[in-house]
TORTORGU-407568 format. One record per residue (C-alpha): x negated, y negated, z negated; residue number from 1. Coordinates in steps of 0.2 Angstrom, whole numbers, plus 2048, in hexadecimal, padded with zeros to 3 digits. Last residue first. Example, Ala and Ser with C-alpha at 12.3 -4.5 7.8 and 13.67 -1.06 7.14 Angstrom:
2
{{7BC 805 7DC} 2} {{7C2 816 7D9} 1} 
***
This chain:
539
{{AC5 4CF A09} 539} {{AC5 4C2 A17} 538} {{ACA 4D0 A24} 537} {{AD9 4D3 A1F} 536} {{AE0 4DE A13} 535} {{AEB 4E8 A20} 534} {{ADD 4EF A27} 533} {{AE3 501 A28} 532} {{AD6 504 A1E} 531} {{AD8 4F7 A0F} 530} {{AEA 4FB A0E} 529} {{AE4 50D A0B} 528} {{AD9 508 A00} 527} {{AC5 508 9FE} 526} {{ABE 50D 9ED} 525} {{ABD 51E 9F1} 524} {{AB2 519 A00} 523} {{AB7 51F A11} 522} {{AAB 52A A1B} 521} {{ABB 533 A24} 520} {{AB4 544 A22} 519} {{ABA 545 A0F} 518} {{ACB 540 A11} 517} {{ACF 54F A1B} 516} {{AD1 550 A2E} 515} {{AC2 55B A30} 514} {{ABA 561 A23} 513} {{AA6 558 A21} 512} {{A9E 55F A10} 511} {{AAB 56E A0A} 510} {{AAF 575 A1C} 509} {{A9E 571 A20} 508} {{A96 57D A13} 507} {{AA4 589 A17} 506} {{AA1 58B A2A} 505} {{A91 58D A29} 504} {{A92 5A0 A2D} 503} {{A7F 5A2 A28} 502} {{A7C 59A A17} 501} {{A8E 5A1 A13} 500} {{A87 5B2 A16} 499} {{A77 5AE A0E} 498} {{A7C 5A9 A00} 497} {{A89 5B9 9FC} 496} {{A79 5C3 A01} 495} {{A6F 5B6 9F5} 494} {{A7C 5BB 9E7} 493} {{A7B 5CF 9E9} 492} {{A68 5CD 9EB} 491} {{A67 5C5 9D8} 490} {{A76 5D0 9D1} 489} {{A6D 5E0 9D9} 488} {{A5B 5D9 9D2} 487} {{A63 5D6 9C2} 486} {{A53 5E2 9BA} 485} {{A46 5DE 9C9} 484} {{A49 5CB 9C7} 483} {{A43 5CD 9B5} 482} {{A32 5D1 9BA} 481} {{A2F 5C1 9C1} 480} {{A38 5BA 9B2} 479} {{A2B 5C3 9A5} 478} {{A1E 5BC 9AF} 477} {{A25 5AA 9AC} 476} {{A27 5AC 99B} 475} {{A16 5B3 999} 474} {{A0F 5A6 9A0} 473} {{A1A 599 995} 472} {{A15 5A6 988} 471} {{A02 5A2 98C} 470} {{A00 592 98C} 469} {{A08 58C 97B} 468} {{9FF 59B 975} 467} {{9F0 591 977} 466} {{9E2 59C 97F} 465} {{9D5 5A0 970} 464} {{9C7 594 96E} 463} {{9B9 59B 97A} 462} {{9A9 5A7 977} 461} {{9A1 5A6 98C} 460} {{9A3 5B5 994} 459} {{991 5BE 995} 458} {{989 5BE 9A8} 457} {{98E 5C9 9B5} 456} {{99E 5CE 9AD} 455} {{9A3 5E0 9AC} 454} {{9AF 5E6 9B6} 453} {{9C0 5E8 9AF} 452} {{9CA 5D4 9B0} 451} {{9C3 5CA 9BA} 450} {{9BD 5D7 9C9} 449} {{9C8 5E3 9C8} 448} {{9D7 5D6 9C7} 447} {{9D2 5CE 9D7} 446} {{9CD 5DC 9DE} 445} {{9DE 5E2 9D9} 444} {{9E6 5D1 9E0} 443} {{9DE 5D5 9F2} 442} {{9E1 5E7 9F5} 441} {{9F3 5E5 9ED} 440} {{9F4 5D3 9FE} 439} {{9EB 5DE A0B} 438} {{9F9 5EF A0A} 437} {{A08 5E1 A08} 436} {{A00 5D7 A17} 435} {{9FD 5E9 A20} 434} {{A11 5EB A1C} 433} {{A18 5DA A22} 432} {{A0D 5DB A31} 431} {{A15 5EE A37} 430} {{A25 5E6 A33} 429} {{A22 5D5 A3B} 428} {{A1B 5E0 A4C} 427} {{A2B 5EA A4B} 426} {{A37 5D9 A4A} 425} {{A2B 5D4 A5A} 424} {{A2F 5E2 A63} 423} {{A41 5E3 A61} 422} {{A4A 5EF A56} 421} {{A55 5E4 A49} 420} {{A58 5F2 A3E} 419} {{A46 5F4 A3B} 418} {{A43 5E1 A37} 417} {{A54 5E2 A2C} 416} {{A4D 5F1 A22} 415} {{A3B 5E8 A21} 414} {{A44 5D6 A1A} 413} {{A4E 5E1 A0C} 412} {{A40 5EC A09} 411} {{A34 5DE A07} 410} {{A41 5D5 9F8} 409} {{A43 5E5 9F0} 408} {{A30 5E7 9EF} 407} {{A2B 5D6 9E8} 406} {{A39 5DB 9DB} 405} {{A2E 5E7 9D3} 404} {{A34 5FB 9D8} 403} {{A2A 5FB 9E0} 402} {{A1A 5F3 9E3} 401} {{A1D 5E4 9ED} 400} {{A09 5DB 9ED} 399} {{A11 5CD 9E5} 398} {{A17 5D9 9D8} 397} {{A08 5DF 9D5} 396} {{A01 5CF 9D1} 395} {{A0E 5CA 9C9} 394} {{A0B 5D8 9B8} 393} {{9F7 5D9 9BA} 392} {{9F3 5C6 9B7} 391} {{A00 5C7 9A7} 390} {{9F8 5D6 9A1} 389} {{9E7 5D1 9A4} 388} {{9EC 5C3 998} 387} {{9F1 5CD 98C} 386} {{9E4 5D9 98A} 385} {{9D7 5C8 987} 384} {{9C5 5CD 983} 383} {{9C7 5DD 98A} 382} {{9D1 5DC 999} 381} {{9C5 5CB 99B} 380} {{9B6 5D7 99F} 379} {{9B0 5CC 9AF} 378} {{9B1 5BB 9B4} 377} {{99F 5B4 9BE} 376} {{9A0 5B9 9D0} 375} {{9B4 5BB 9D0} 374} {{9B4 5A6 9CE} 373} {{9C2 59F 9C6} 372} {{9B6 59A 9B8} 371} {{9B6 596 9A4} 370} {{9BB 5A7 9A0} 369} {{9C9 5A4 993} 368} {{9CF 592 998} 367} {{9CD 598 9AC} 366} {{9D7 5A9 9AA} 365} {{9E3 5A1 9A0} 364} {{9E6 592 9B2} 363} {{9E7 5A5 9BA} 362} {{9F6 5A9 9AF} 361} {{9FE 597 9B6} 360} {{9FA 59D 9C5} 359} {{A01 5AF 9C6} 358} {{A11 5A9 9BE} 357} {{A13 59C 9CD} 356} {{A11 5A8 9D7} 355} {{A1C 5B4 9D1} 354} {{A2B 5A8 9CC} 353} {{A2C 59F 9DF} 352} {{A29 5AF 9E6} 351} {{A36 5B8 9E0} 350} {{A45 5AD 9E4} 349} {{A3C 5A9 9F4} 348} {{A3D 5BD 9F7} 347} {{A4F 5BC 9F4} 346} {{A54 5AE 9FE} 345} {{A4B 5B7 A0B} 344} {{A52 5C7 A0A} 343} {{A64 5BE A0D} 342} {{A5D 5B5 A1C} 341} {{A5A 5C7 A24} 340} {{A68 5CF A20} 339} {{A72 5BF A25} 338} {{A6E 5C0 A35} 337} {{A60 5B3 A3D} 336} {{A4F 5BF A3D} 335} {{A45 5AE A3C} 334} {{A4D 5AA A2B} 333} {{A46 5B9 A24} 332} {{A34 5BA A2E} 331} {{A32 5A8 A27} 330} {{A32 5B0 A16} 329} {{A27 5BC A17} 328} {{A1B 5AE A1F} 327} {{A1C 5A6 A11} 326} {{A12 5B5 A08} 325} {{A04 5B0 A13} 324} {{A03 59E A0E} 323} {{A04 5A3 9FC} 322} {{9F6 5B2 9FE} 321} {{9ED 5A5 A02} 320} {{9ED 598 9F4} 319} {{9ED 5A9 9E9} 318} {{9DB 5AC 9F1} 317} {{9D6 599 9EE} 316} {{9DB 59C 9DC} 315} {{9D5 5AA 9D7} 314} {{9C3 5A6 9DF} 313} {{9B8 5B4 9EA} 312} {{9C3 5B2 9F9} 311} {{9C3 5BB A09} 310} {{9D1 5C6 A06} 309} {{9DB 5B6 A03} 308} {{9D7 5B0 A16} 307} {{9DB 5C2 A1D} 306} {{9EF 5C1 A12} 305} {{9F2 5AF A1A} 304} {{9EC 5B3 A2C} 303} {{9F7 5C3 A2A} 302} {{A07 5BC A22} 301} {{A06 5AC A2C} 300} {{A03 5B1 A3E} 299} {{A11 5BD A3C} 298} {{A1E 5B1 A37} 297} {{A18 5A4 A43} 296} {{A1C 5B3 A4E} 295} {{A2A 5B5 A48} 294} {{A2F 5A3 A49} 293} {{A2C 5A0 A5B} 292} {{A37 5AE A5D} 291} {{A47 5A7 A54} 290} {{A44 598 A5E} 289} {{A46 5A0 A6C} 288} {{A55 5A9 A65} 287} {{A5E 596 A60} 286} {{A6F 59A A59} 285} {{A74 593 A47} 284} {{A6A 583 A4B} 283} {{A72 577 A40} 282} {{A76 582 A31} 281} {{A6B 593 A30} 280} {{A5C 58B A38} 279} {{A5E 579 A2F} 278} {{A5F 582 A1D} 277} {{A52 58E A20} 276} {{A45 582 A26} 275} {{A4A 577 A18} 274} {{A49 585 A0A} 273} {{A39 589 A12} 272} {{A33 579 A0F} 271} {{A37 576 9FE} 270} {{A30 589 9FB} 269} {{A20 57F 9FF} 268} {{A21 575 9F0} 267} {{A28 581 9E5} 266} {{A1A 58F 9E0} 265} {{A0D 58B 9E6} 264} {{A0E 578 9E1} 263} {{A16 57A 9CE} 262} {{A08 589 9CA} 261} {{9F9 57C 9D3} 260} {{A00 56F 9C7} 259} {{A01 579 9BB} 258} {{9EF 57F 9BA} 257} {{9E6 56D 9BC} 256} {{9E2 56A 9D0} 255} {{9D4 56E 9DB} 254} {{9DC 57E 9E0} 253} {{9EC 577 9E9} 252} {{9E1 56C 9F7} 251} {{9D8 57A 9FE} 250} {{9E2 588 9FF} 249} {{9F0 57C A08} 248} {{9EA 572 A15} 247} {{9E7 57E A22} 246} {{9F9 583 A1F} 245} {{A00 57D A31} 244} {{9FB 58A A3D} 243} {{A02 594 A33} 242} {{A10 590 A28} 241} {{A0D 585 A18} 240} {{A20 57E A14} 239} {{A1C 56C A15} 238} {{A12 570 A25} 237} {{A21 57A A2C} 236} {{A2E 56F A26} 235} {{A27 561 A33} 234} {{A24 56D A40} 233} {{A36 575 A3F} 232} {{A3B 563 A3F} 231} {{A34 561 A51} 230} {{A3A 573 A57} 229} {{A4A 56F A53} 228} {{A4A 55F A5D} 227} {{A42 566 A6C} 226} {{A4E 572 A6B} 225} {{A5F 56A A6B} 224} {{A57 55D A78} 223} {{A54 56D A83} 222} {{A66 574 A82} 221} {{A6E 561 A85} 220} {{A7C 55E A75} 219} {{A8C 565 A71} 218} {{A83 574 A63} 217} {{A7C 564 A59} 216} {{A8C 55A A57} 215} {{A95 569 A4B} 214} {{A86 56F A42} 213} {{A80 55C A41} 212} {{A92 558 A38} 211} {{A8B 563 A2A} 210} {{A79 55C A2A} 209} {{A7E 54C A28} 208} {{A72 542 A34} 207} {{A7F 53C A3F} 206} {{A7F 532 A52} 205} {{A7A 543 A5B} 204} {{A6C 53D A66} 203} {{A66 52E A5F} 202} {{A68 535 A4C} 201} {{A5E 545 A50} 200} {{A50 539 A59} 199} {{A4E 52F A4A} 198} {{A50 53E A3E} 197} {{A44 547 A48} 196} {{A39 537 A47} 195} {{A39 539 A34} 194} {{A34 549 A33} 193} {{A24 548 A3D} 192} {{A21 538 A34} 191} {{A23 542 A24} 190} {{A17 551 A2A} 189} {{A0A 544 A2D} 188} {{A0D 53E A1A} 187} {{A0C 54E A13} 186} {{9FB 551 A1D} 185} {{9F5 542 A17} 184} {{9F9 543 A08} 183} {{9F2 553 A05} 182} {{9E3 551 A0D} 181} {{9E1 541 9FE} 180} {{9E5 54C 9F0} 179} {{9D8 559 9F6} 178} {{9CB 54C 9F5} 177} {{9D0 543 9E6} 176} {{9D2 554 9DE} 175} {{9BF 557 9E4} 174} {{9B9 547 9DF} 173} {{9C2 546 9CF} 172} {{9D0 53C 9CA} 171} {{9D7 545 9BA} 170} {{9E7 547 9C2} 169} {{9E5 547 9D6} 168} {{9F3 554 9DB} 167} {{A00 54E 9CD} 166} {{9FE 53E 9D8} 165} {{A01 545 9E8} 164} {{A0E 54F 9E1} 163} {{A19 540 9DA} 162} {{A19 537 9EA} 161} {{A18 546 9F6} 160} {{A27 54D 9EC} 159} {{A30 53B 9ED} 158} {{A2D 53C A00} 157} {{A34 54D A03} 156} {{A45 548 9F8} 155} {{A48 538 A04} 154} {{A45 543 A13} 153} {{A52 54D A0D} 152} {{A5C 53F A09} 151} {{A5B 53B A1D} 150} {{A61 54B A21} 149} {{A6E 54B A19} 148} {{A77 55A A0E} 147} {{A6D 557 9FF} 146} {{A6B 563 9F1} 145} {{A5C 56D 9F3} 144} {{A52 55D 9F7} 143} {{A5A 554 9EA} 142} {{A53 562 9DE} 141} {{A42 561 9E3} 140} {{A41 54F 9E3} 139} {{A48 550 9D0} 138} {{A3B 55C 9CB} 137} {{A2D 551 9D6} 136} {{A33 541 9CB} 135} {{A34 54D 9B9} 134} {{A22 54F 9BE} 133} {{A1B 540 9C1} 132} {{A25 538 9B0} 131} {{A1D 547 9A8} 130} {{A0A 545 9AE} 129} {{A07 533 9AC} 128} {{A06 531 99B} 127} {{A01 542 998} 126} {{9EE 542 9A2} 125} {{9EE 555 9A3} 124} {{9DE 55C 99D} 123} {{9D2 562 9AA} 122} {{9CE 572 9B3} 121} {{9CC 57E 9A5} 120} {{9B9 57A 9A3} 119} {{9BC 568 9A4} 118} {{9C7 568 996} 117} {{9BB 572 98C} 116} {{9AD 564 98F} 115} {{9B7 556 988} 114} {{9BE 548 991} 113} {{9D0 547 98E} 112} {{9D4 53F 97D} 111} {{9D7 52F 984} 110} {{9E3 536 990} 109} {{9EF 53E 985} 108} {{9EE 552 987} 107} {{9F5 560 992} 106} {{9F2 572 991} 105} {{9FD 577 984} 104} {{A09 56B 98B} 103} {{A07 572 99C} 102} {{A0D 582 998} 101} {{A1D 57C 992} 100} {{A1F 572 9A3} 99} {{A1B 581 9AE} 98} {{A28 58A 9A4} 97} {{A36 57D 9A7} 96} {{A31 579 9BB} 95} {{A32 58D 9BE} 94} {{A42 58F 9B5} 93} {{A4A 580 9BF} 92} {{A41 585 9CE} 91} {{A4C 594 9CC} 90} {{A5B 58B 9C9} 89} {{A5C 580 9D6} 88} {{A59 58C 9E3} 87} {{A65 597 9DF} 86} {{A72 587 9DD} 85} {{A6A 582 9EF} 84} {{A70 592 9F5} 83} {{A7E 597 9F0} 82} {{A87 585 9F4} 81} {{A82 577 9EB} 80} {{A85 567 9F6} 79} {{A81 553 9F4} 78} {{A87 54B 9FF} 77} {{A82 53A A07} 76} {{A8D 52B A0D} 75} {{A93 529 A1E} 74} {{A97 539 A24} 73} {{A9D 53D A17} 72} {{AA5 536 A0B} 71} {{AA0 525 A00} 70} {{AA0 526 9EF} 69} {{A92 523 9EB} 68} {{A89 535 9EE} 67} {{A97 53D 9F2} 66} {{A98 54E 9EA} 65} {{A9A 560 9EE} 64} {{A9B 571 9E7} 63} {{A9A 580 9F6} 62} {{AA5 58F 9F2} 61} {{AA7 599 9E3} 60} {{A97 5A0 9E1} 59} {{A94 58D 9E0} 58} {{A9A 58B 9CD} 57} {{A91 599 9C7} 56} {{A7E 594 9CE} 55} {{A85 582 9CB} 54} {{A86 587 9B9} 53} {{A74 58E 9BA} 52} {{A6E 57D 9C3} 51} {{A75 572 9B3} 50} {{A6C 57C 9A7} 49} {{A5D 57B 9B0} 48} {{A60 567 9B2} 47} {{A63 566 99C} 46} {{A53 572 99A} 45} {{A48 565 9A4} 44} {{A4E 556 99C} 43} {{A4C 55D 98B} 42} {{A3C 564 98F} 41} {{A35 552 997} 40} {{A3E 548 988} 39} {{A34 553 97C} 38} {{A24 551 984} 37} {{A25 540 987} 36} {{A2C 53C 975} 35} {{A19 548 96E} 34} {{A10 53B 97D} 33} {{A16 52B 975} 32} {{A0D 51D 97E} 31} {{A16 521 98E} 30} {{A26 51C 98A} 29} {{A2C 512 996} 28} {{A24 521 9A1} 27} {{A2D 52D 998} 26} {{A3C 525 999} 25} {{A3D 520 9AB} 24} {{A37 532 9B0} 23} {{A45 539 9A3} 22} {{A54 530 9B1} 21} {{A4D 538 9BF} 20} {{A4C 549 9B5} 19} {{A5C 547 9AF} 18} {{A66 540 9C2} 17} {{A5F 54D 9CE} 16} {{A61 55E 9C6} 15} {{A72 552 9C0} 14} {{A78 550 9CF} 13} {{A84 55F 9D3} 12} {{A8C 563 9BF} 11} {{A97 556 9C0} 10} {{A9E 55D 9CF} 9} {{AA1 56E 9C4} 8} {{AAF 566 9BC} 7} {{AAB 55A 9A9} 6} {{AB6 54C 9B3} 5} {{ABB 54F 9C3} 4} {{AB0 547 9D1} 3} {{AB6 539 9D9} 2} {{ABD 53B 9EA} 1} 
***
């Protein structure tokens, strides 16, 4: 089926097709930084306003598209339900902002070797920053859209691509270092992925995710399992759960402010948007799973939350707070009803713009103190309001003071642990609330310590902070706290998304129906004569 003209299937690749299409641009133009920047913006703005229409267009049901041509199972989907159009636009926002901010950062490469720039963490090397990052925007975005699992992969590998060289900008030692744990941790957790593929295909002879919800459940118990269990380990290192985050809080620090803002807040949320998406599709019914994840769940929040109370740097105690503040989320999709998962969508929602926020304002910190270091900032609430302000404003909200939306998002996931009355549900919600408790204590230290105690040693006198770094901040911050205003809208739309996340029947129904031209695999361009091979076979 081709898509109809200006309809809302036109709408489904572009997140994927702009910004794939402005990388080759801005790097045929890479001599040109001021055309980069403006083709980057453009692209950028064009795929957000893409994603809000699918936000409209799927509330309606599911929008799909043939990559190709071809049906599926045999070609590859591309689907916007709720919940990849929610998706697609918050990281849309996020993306756009972080971009803004980085131009006021950024420079050419030639000019990037002055003491300043070292101060705030390094000077973006243009030339190869935007056609990077318009690559990672566009790997984010298929791996949202896709509905095979093999494109996923494809989407996981273009991020470690892009990110692993966004992650090593400026080529330092340390980024150097942490650039190349990264990688090898990515590229571990992408072998892992790619055997379950392997092994999914052998048993089930599919990798469309919508005709694996109908082969999956036919198969042997333990093989199910075992195969679950091997992609939740894969998504669980890409999403930063306990055991598996010992990675994180040292590679995300070492890199320029954005970059560290683009990774919190997106990167793993790739992952628990896989983990969700796989649970709620192609393993709707696996309790013992389901436990294993709440204690995963658990483990996270509270390791996460006791490692950011140990820290005496911003960064590296907002690196841990976002491991355990995933585990929020995993305690969502590991309750399995649609309460829970709906609670979920929300807090990811929310997490993806506080965080990011609070790094990108902490990339301010750095330009106006000269450190990340609590031992040597101090008094910045009087040198620069604004920017305590901004610090102030997500960081309570990460912490879930009501009535921020960071509160909503814990009440909906403590309400459904209460209601779900077992043991471990009540040991989440007890969890859920000491990592609330830990995570205020930790970001007003924090605060206290940068920002209202007097510095040990005299802040360093400073250029002003660009203003085309703060109001991307403050953009962003003024997002976050956006989310509490439409927050009934907002929860209303990731209840309807979670109910269809969950029944499944819907998504398939518009991927894979059965009996309908679209489940055949067949080629728009192939005939009817053609298939009922009355054309030969010389064609």
């Amino acid at each position: 089926m081709i898509p109809a003209a200006w309809g809302p299937e036109t709408l489904v690749p572009l997140p994927v097709l702009v910004p794939l299409f402005a990388a080759g641009l801005t790097l045929a133009l890479h001599r040109y930084a001021n055309v980069q920047r403006t083709i980057s913006v453009v692209a950028l703005v064009a795929a957000t306003a893409a994603s809000v229409g699918l936000v409209f267009a799927a509330d309606g049901g599911p929008v799909v598209v043939d990559v190709g041509g071809w049906a599926a199972p045999v070609g590859i989907a591309l689907v916007a339900d709720r919940l990849a159009a929610l998706m697609l636009t918050v990281s849309g926002v996020m993306l756009l902002c972080v971009l803004l901010y980085s131009l006021g950062q950024g420079v050419p490469e030639s000019e990037a070797e002055t003491v300043d720039e070292a101060r705030v963490g390094g000077a973006i090397p243009v030339a190869i920053f935007h056609p990077t990052y318009l690559v990672l925007a566009a790997g984010v975005s298929n791996a949202f859209l896709t509905g095979d699992l093999f494109n996923l992969y494809v989407g996981f590998e273009i991020l470690l691509a892009a990110s692993a060289v966004l992650l090593t900008l400026g080529g330092t030692a340390e980024r150097v270092r942490a650039g190349s744990v990264y990688l090898i941790v990515a590229l571990a957790s992408s072998v892992l992925f790619l055997a379950a593929i392997a092994l999914i295909y052998a048993a089930t002879g599919t990798i469309n995710m919508a005709q694996l919800a109908v082969r999956l459940p036919e198969i042997d118990d333990t093989v199910r399992v075992a195969l679950q269990l091997l992609l939740l380990l894969a998504f669980g290192i890409k999403a930063a759960v306990f055991p598996l985050s010992f990675w994180l809080p040292d590679s995300y620090p070492t890199a320029p402010a954005p970059v560290t803002a683009v990774f919190a807040g997106l990167l793993t949320k790739v992952g628990v948007y896989s983990i969700l998406r796989t649970q709620t599709l192609i393993f709707p019914d696996s309790p013992v799973v389901d436990q294993i994840l709440l204690v995963v769940a658990l483990a996270t929040m509270v390791i996460g939350i006791l490692g950011a109370v140990a820290q005496n740097d911003v960064k590296r105690l907002l690196s841990f707070t976002l491991v355990s503040h995933i585990g929020f989320m995993i305690f969502g999709v590991a309750l399995a009803s649609e309460a829970g998962t709906a609670a979920a969508i929300f807090y990811v929602v929310h997490h993806i713009s506080v965080q990011t926020a609070l790094f990108l304002v902490v990339g301010l910190v750095e330009w106006r103190g000269g450190s990340t270091s609590l031992d040597r900032l101090g008094g910045l609430a009087k040198l620069a309001p604004l920017l305590a302000v901004l610090f102030f404003v997500p960081a309570l909200n990460l912490a879930g003071i009501p009535p921020l939306s960071g509160f909503l998002g814990k009440v909906g996931l403590l309400t459904e642990g209460v209601r779900d009355g077992t043991p471990l549900a009540w040991a989440l919600v007890i969890g859920s609330v000491v990592t609330s408790l830990l995570t205020l204590y930790a970001v007003v230290k924090a605060w206290n310590k940068a920002f209202w105690q007097t510095a040990p040693a005299e802040v360093p006198e400073h250029a002003p902070m660009p203003r085309s770094m703060v109001w991307p901040a403050a953009a962003l911050v003024t997002f976050g706290v956006s989310l509490t205003v439409v927050a009934g809208p907002l929860y209303g739309y990731a209840d309807r998304s979670a109910a269809t996340t969950m029944d499944g029947y819907t998504y398939i129904e518009a991927v894979y129906p059965g009996g309908s031209d679209r489940g055949t695999g067949q080629s728009v361009d192939v005939t009817d004569a053609q298939t009922d091979g009355s054309d030969g076979g010389d064609g």
